[in-house]
Each structure stands twice: as structure tokens, then as C-alpha cells.
N, C-alpha and C positions, 0 to 999 in steps of 0.2 A: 603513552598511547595504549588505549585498550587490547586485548589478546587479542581477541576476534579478529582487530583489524589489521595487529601484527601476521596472525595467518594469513589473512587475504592477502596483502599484501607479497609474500613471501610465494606463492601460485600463479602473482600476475604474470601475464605473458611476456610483457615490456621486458620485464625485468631479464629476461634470457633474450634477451636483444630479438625475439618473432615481433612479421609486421604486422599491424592494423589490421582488423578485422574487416571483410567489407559486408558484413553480414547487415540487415536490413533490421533484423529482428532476434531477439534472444530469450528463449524460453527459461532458461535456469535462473531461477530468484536467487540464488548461491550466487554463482556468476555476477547477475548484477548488483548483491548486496557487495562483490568484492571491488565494484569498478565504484561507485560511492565510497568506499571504504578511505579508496585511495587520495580523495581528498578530506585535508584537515578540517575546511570549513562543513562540509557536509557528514563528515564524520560523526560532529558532533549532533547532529541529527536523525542519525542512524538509530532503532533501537536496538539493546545487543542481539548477536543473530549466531548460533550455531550452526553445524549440521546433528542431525537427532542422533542421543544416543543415551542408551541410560543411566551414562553419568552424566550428558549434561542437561540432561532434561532435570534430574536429580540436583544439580549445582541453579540451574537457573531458576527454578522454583523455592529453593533454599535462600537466594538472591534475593527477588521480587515476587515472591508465592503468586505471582499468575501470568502466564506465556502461551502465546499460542501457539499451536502443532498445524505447519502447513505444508504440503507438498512441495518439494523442492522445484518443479514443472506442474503447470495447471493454472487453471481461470474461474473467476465468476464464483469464487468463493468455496468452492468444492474442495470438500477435504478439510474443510481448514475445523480447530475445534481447538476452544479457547480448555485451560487446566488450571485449576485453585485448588492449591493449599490451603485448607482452611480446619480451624482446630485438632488437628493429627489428623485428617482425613484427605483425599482427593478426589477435587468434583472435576467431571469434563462434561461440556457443553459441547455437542453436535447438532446443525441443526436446532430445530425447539427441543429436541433431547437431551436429558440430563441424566448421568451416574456417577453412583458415589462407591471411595475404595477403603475399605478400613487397610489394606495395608498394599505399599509403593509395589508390591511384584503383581500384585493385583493388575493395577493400573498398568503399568509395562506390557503383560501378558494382553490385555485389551485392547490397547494400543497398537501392537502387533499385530493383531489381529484385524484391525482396522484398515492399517495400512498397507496391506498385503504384500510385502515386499519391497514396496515401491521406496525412493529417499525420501527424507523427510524434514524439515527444518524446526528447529524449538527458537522464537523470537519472544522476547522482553514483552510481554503486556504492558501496555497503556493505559492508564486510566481515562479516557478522553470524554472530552465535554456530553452531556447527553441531553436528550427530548423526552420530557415523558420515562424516564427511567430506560433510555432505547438509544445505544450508542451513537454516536456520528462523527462521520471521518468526511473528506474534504476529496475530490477529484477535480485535478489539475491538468488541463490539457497544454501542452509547447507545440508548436511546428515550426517549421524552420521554411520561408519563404525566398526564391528564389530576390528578390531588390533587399527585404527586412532583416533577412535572417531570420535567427529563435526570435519567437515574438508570443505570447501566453495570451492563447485564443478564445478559452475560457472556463470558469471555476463552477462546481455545484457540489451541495451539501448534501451528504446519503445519510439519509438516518435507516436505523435497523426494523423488519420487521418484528414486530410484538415478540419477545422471547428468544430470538437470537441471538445471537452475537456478530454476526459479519453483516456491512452493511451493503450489500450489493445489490442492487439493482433485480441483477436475475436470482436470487436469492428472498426475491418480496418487500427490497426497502425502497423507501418513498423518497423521489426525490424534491431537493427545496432551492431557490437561491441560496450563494454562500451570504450574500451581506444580509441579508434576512437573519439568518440562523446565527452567526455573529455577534449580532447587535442582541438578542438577545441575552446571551451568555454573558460579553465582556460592555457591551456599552457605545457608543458611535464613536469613537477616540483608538479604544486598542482596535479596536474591528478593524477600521484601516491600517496599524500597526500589523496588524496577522498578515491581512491580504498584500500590504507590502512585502512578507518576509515568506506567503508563498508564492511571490513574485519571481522574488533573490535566490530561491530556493529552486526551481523549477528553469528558471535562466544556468545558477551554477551545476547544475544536472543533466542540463541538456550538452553545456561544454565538455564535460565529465566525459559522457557517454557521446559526443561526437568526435571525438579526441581518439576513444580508442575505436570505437564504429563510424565513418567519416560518413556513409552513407544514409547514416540515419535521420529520418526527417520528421520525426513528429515520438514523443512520448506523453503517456499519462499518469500523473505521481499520484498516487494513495497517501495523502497526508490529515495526520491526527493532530486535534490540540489537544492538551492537558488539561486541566481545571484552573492552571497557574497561564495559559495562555501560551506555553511553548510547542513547536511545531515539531513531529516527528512525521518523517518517509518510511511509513511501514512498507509499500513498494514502487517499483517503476515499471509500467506497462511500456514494450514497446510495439507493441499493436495495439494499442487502447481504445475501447470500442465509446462511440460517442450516443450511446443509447441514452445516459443521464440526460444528455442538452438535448433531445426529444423532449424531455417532461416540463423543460420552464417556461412557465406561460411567457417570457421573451424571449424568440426566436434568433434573435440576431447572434449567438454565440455559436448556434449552430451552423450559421448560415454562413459565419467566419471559416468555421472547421472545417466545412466541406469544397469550401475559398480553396483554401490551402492545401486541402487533399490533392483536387484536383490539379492544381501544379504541378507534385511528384507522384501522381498517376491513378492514386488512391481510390477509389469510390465505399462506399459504405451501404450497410444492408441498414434502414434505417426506420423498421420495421419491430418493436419494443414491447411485448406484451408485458412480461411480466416486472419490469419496474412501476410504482408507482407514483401520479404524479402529486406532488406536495403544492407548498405554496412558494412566489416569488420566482 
């Protein structure tokens, strides 16, 4: 079993015999990268995940020469900034801004500086599928229905705006249908292969995290493909804002989400300027 997940493990609450959380919502991406963690199926999902520090920013780039730097708390893309190793050098991308370090205490010092104190997480880069040279990650909504239970209400594809790297919505990416965006990467065959397994994927997560938060009724997973067509949970919203499904010219996935809200009491501001909408 990987480090990482041996530490999570090892902080969980269970494990000192404390009960169940009844909390609704969980800001610490730590946290819920350790409540994943704790299952083996979804483990192997997980991309590796730190907390930041300059040896393992230093080890994790040494690893897989590109990781991203995200706030341990926080939303909508903010903060985050992708870091490559490349020819003895280091690039980081914020934003459309890009600088380069000829040497690692450089980049530390910057960093710092960036961060202003606040935690931080170093996560595995992905290489995941792209549009146009313009990354795209995958958002999956779960809610949990009073007769259905978890039931996955619906999928859409963020691609990045021009020169980013984060694909978010409020951040200026466009959004698409996911079987659109699919199909053209892998072909009509694995497409439904993916969307099955961010099915199985978003169901074993939702158990995951109702297990240890009983209360919880609805999450949104952050999931990437690869080039090879494997899915990775870069994260788990558990207030997940349903601004994406505004943009697809079919409504009805919205029209589910807001179904369901209104059960466990929910309402949403559904009010979206700065996503854009794509196609499907």
C-alpha cells in the first residue's frame, strides 16, 4: 500500500474508536483525500497526495516531474498552480502566468511567497486527455435521494481556458457534454467503458464518505482521464456547485440536481457568468 495512504490512514478518526462525523460538508482536501484513501478500490484511484513541504515537493517531482500545488481549503481553482521539471529547470504555471527557476531554492522561496502561510498540498500531475492543446477533467455529481439513495445525476466535461491549466468553470473554461468529449478521444465503445467506471467510481465514494459523514447528501468528484483511458479523483466537492449543468444545451441534468436538492433542503444560486458554454 502506498505511503501516503499508510499515513492517512494511521490519523483516521475510526481508528481511535471517535464517532462519525455529522458534519454536512468538509472543506480540507487532506481530510478527504484521507477518507478515499481508506478504501482499496478507490485508492487505486487516488493520485499520490502530500502535504507540501520541500522535501516532498522535491521527491514528488523527482517522481513524476509535474504536480500540482493546491491549497489544502479552497474553491473554483484558486491557488492552485501546476510545477514541471523540465531540463534542470522549474516551470510553474499560475493562472496564464508562467516562471521559470534555474535553481530548486529559487522556486521554494516563490512558492512561499505565493502561499502566504496558508497549508498547502503537492498532488501527482496527470496527464489527462485534452481539446486543442487545453486540458479536460470530467465533473460528476452523486446525491443521495430520500426512496433511491446515491443515484449520479449528472456528468459534464470542463475543458481549460486558453493557457491554463485548471479547468474550472469560474476560472474561464468551457463547458461540453461528457459523451461528446469521449467519443472523441477514445471512440463509442471505451466511452461507455469510462462513463461506466465514473459511475462505480462516484457510487464507491459517495459510500466512502457517507460511512464516515452519515449526513451527507450529495457530492461532486473532479475526475481526470489519462491518454490510456484511466480515471483519476483529483478531488471530492462536498458542496459542489452545479454551475457546469447551466451550460449544456440539455437541461434535464440540471433539472435532476435541483430534484434532489430540494429534498435535503438545498437551493442553489444558479446564476453562472463566468463559465463558458461549449458544445453537447
Amino acid at each position: 500500500m502506498p505511503y501516503f495512504i499508510l499515513r492517512a490512514l494511521s490519523c483516521f478518526p475510526w481508528r481511535r474508536g471517535r464517532r462519525t462525523n455529522s458534519k454536512t460538508a468538509v472543506s480540507s482536501k487532506w481530510i478527504k483525500t484521507k477518507v478515499l484513501a481508506a478504501s482499496p478500490m478507490l485508492s487505486a484511484h487516488i493520485p499520490m497526495t502530500l502535504r507540501l513541504s520541500n522535501d516532498s515537493l522535491e521527491r514528488m517531482l523527482s517522481g513524476f516531474g509535474m504536480v500540482y500545488v493546491k491549497p489544502e481549503s479552497g474553491s473554483c481553482g484558486v491557488g492552485v498552480m501546476k510545477v514541471e521539471r523540465a531540463g534542470g529547470k522549474w516551470v510553474v504555471q499560475s493562472g496564464r502566468q508562467r516562471k521559470t527557476f534555474g535553481r530548486y531554492a529559487e522556486l521554494i522561496r516563490w512558492l512561499r511567497w505565493r502561499m502566504k502561510g496558508k497549508p498547502y498540498l503537492v498532488q501527482r500531475g496527470i496527464r489527462m486527455i485534452r481539446r486543442n492543446s487545453r486540458p479536460i477533467d470530467f465533473r460528476v455529481m452523486i446525491q443521495k435521494g430520500r426512496k433511491v439513495g446515491w443515484k449520479v445525476t449528472g456528468t459534464a466535461a470542463r475543458v481549460a481556458f486558453p493557457g491554463k491549466a485548471v479547468t474550472n468553470g469560474s476560472q474561464g473554461g468551457s463547458i461540453h457534454g461528457t459523451e461528446a468529449i469521449l467519443r472523441e478521444t477514445f471512440g463509442p465503445q471505451r466511452s461507455i467503458r469510462i462513463l461506466n467506471k465514473f459511475d462505480a467510481l462516484a457510487h464507491a465514494t459517495a459510500l466512502r464518505f457517507s460511512r464516515v459523514y452519515p449526513k451527507m447528501r450529495e457530492l461532486g468528484l473532479d475526475i481526470a482521464v489519462d491518454r490510456r483511458g484511466r480515471c483519476w479523483i483529483l478531488e471530492v466537492n462536498t458542496r459542489p456547485d452545479p454551475c457546469p449543468f447551466t451550460k449544456l444545451s440539455d437541461p434535464s441534468m440540471l433539472r435532476t440536481i435541483v430534484k434532489f436538492a430540494r429534498e435535503y433542503g438545498r437551493t442553489y444560486n444558479l446564476t453562472c457568468r463566468k463559465a463558458r458554454r461549449g458544445g453537447g
